[in-house]
C-alpha positions in Angstrom: 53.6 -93.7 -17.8 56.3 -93.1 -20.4 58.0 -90.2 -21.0 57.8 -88.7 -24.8 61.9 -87.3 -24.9 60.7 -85.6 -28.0 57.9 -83.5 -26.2 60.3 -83.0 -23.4 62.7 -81.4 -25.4 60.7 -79.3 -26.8 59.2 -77.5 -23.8 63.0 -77.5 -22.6 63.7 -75.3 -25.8 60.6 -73.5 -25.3 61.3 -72.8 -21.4 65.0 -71.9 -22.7 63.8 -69.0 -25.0 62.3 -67.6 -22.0 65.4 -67.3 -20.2 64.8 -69.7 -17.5 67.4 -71.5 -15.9 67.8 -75.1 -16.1 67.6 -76.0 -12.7 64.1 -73.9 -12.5 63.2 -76.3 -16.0 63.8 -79.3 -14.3 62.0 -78.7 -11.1 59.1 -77.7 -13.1 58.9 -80.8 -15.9 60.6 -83.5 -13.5 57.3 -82.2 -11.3 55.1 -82.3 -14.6 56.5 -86.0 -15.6 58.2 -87.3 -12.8 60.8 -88.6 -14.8 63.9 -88.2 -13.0 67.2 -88.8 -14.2 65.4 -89.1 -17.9 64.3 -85.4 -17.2 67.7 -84.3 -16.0 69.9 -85.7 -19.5 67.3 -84.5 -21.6 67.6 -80.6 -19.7 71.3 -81.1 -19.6 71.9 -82.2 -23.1 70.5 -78.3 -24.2 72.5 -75.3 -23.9 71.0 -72.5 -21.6 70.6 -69.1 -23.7 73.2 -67.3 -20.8 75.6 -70.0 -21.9 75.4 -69.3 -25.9 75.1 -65.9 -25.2 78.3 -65.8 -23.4 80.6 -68.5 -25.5 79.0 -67.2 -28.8 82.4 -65.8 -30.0 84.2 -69.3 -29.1 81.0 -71.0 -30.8 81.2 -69.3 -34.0 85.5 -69.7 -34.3 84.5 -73.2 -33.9 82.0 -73.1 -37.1 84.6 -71.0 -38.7 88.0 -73.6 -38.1 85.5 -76.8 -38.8 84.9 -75.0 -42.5 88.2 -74.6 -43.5 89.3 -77.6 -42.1 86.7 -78.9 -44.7 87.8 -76.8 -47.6 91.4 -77.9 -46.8 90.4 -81.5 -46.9 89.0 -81.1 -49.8 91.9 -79.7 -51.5 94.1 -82.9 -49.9 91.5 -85.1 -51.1 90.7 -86.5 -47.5 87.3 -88.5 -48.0 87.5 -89.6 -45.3 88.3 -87.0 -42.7 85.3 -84.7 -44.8 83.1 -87.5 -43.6 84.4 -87.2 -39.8 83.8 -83.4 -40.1 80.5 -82.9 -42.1 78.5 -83.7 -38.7 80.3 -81.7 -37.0 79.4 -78.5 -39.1 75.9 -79.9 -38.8 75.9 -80.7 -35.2 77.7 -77.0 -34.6 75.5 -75.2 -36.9 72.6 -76.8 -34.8 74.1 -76.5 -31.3 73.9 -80.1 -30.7 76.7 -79.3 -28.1 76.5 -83.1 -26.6 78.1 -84.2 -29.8 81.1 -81.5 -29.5 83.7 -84.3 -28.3 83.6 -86.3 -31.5 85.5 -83.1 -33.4 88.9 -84.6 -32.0 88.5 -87.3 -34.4 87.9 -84.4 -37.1 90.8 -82.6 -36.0 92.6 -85.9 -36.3 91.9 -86.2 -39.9 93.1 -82.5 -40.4 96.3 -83.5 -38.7 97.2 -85.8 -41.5 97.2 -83.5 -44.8 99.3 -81.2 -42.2 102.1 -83.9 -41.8 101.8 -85.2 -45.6 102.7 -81.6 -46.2 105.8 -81.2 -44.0 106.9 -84.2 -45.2 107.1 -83.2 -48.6 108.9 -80.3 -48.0 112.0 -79.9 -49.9 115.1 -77.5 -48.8 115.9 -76.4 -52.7 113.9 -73.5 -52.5 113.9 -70.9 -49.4 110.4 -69.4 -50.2 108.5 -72.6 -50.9 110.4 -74.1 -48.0 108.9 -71.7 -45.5 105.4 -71.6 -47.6 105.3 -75.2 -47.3 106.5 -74.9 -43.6 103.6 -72.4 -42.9 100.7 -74.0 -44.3 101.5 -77.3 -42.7 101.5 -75.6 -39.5 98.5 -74.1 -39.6 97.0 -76.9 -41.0 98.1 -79.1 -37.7 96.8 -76.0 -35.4 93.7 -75.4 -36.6 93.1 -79.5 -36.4 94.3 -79.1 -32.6 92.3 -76.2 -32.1 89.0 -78.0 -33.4 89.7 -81.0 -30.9 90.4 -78.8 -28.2 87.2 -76.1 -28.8 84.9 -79.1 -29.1 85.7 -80.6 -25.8 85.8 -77.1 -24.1 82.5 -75.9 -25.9 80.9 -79.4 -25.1 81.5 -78.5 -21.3 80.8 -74.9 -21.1 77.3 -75.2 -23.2 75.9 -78.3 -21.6 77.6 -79.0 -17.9 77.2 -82.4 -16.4 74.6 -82.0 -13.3 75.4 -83.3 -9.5 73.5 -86.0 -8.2 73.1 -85.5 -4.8 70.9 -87.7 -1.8 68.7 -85.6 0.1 67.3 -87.0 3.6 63.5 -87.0 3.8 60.4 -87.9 6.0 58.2 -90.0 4.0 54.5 -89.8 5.0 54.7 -93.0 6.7 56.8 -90.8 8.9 60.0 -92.8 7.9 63.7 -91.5 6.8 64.2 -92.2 3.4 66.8 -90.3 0.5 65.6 -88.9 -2.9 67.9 -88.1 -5.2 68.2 -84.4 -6.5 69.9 -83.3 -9.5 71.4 -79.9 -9.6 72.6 -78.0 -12.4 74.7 -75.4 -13.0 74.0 -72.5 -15.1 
């Protein structure tokens, strides 16, 4: 029988909003569907409601450095790097947190109007010296900050589950190993 990923995830989100755990979740569907591994990536691949609950400050300074990273793309005319960073407010915004990883490539992009500016910085005047000095600095942190938050979100919303082999009696009275997936919440 083949599994429907779509109905899946949807009694994982529902099972979620109850407050059960993830391990509980897949002992109960993998049971329901005996799907396995397909089971497992799909309960993994959703954040639990402990762990939004707990990284929600973290989560929304994320949504708040990908925006103006946007807003200061926009005002260096970086197409391209809006493009790169779009999805990312969408996939934040939507807690898609398997997709996380891909902001380095967003904070890449940031990282270049941040050098074009200290580059341009001329030494004729002290004020717009240090103004220029400033903003291209926090230009090029907030970039490393969004590379860095996505890959630390990413593993603190969805951890990777342990495959383990667990020793059995079959009931042909045999030794065989099943493998168990166990998650941590």
């Amino acid at each position: 029988m083949k599994i429907d990923k779509k109905q899946v995830k949807n009694l994982v989100q529902e099972k979620i909003k109850l407050g059960l755990t993830k391990q509980v979740i897949y002992e109960e569907l993998n049971h329901e569907f005996n799907g396995g591994k397909i089971i497992a990536d799909i309960v993994q691949s959703i954040p639990s409601a402990q762990a939004l609950k707990r990284y929600k400050f973290i989560h929304v300074l994320f949504l708040v450095l990908l925006f103006v990273l946007i807003t200061l793309l926009l005002l260096a005319q970086s197409y391209i790097g809006i493009l790169w960073t779009a999805p990312m407010v969408y996939f934040a915004i939507t807690r898609k947190a398997r997709y996380y990883g891909w902001a380095c490539v967003a904070g890449i992009y940031g990282l270049f109007p941040g050098i074009l500016i200290l580059k341009s910085i001329e030494c004729s005047n002290t004020i717009s010296f240090v103004l220029f000095l400033v903003i291209g600095i926090i230009i090029m942190l907030i970039s490393i900050g969004i590379g860095f938050l996505g890959f630390y979100l990413r593993s603190k919303l969805t951890p990777s589950f342990t495959e383990k082999k667990e020793l059995y009696i079959n009931s042909e009275g045999l030794n065989r190993f099943r493998l168990i997936f166990e998650f941590k919440d």
